[in-house]
Every structure is written in structure tokens, then in C-alpha cells.
C-alpha positions as CSV (number, residue, x, y, z in Angstrom):
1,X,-9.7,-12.7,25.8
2,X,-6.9,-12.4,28.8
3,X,-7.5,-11.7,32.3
4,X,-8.6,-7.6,32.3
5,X,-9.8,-7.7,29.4
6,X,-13.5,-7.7,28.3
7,X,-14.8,-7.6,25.2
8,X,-18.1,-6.5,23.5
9,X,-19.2,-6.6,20.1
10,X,-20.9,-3.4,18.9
11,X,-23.4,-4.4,16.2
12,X,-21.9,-2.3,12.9
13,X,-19.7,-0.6,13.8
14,X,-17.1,-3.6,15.6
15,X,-15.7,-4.7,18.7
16,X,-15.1,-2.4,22.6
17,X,-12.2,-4.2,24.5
18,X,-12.5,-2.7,28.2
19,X,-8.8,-3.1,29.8
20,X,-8.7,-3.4,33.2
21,X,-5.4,-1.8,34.5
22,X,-5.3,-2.8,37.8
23,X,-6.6,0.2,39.8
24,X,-10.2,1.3,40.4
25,X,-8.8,4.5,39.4
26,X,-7.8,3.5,35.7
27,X,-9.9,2.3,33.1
28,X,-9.5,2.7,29.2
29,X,-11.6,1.4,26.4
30,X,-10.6,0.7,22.6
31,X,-13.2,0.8,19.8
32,X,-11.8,-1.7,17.0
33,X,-14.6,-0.3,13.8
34,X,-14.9,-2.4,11.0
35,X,-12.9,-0.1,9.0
36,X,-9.9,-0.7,11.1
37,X,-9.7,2.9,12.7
38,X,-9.4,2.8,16.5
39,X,-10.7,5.1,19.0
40,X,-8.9,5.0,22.6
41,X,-11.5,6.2,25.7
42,X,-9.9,7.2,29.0
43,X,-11.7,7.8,31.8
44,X,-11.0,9.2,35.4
45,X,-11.9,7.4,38.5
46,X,-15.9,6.5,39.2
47,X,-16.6,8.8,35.8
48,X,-18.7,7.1,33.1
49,X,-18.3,9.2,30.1
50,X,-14.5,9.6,28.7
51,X,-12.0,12.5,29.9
52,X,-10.7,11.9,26.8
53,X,-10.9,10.2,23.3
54,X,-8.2,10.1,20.4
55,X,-9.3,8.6,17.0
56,X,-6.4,6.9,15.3
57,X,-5.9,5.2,12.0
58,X,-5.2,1.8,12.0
59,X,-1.5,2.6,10.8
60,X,-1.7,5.2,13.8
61,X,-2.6,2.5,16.3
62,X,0.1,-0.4,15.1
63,X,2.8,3.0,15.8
64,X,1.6,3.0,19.0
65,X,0.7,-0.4,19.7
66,X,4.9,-1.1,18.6
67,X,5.5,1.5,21.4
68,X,3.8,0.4,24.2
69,X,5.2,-3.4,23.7
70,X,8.6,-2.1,22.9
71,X,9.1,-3.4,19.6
72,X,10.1,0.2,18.1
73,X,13.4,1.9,19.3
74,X,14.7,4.9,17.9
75,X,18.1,6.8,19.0
């Protein structure tokens, strides 16, 4: 995909895009499913199972998605 970014397909259930953010002590994972939900893993350094995991709707991932790339400003 880009450089940091590895991606795996998961048979049935869709596509895991590891994201490399530049330190050994951050790592996230996204689950894309088939049914367009997304499930964001975030783990702490040198740990293999998640601190944490938010399941979001598709229309809850493109609200955050505009967010993180700035295309969404509010006053």
C-alpha cells in the first residue's frame, strides 16, 4: 500500500492494515470487514494483544478519518 503500511487479507471477514507510526513504541491496526464496520486495535510497546479496541461504523470511521486529515473544521 504506502511505506508503513501492511496489509493482510482476513478470509471472510476483510482486510487488517498494520500502520507503522514510526516508533517501536506505537503500533495500531484497522480491521476493514466486509460489511464496512471498522475496528481500530492499539497496542502498547512489545505487547501482542490490543490495550484497546473501538468498533466504529463505517459512517463513524469517515467522521474520524475527515479529522485526522483535516478535512472537517468546526468553530
Amino acid at each position: 500500500m504506502g511505506k508503513g503500511i501492511y496489509v493482510q487479507e482476513l478470509p471472510g471477514i476483510g482486510k487488517r492494515y498494520d500502520v507503522d507510526l514510526g516508533s517501536n513504541t506505537q503500533r495500531i491496526s484497522i480491521v476493514v470487514r466486509r460489511d464496512g464496520a471498522r475496528d481500530l486495535y492499539v497496542f502498547a510497546a512489545g505487547a501482542d494483544d490490543p490495550v484497546a479496541v473501538i468498533e466504529m461504523s463505517e459512517e463513524q470511521a469517515r467522521k474520524v478519518g475527515a479529522l485526522l486529515t483535516g478535512t472537517y473544521f468546526s468553530d
